[in-house]
Every structure is written in structure tokens, then in C-alpha cells.
C-alpha positions as CSV (number, residue, x, y, z in Angstrom):
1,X,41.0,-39.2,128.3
2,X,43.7,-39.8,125.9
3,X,46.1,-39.7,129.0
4,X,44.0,-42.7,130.3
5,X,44.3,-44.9,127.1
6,X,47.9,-44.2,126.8
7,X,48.3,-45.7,130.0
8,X,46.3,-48.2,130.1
9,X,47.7,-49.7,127.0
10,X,51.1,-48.7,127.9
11,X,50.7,-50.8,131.2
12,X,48.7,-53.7,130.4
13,X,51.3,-54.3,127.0
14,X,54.0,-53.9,129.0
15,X,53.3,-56.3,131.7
16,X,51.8,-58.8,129.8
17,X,54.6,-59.2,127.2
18,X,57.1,-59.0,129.9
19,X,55.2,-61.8,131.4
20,X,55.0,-63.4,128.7
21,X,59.1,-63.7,127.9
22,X,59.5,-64.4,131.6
23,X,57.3,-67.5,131.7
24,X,59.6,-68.8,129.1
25,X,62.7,-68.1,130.7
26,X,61.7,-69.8,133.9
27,X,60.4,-73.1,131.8
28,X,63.6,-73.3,129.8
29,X,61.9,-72.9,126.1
30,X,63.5,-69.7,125.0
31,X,66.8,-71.8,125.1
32,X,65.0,-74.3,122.4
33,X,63.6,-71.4,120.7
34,X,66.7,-69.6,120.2
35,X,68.4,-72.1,119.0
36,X,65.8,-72.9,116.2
37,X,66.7,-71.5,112.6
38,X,65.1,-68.0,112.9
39,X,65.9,-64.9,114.1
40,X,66.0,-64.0,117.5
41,X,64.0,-60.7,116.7
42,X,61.2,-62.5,114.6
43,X,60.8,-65.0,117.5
44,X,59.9,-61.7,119.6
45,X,57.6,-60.3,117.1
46,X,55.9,-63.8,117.5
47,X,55.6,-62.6,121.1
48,X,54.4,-59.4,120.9
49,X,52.1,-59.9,118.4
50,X,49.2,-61.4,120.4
51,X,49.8,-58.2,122.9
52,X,49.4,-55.8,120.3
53,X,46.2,-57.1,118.4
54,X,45.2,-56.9,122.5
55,X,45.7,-53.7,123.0
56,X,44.1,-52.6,119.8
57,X,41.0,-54.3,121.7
58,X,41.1,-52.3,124.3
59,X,41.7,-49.2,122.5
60,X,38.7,-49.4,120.8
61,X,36.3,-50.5,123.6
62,X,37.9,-47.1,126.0
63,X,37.0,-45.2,122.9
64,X,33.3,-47.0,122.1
65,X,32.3,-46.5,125.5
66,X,33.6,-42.8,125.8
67,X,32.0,-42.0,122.5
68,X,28.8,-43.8,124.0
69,X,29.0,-41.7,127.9
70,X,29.2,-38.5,125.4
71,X,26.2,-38.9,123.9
72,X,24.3,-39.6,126.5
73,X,25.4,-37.1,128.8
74,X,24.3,-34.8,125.5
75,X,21.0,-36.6,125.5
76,X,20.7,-35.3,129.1
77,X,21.7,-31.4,128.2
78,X,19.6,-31.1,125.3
């Protein structure tokens, strides 16, 4: 299971960000947003934020519905 949410997360963080920076390389914005007065690393933090408060998401519904199939499947035993 934790094998699972590691790659789950790992994936879907990874693409989407990655998406995410591409799309705006292709339309020509990350020009206008590097050349804005902040840093070049906040502007990425402004990027992968979104992702991350995603994947926190999705952490906790894997573990919810695994804690969930547990006890049921000790609901069955007992």
C-alpha cells in the first residue's frame, strides 16, 4: 500500500506540474513572467503549489478508503 501512494502521488505531481510549466512555454507567458520583478524560483512555487495541496487530496482519500476496506474486511472475520 504505501508503495501505491508513493506512486501515485509521485506520478500524478509530476505530470501535472510538468504540464503545467509546459503549457506556459508553448503560449509564451513564462517569458512575461520571468521578466516580472520576482524571483524565478517563487514564480515556480506559485506553480507547484496547486499540485501539492492536490496531492495532499489524494493522499488522504487512498488512506480513508484503505482504512475504510480494513474495517470492513474485519467486520467480515469477526
Amino acid at each position: 500500500m504505501p508503495g501505491l501512494l508513493g506512486t501515485i502521488l509521485t506520478m500524478t505531481m509530476l505530470i501535472f506540474t510538468a504540464l503545467s510549466v509546459t503549457r506556459e512555454v508553448e503560449r509564451g507567458t513564462m517569458e512575461s513572467l520571468l521578466a516580472m520583478p520576482i524571483k524565478p524560483l517563487e514564480i515556480m512555487l506559485g506553480k507547484i503549489a496547486p499540485y501539492i495541496l492536490i496531492g495532499f487530496l489524494q493522499a488522504a482519500l487512498i488512506i480513508g478508503v484503505r482504512r475504510r476496506a480494513v474495517r470492513r474486511a474485519g467486520r467480515r472475520a469477526a
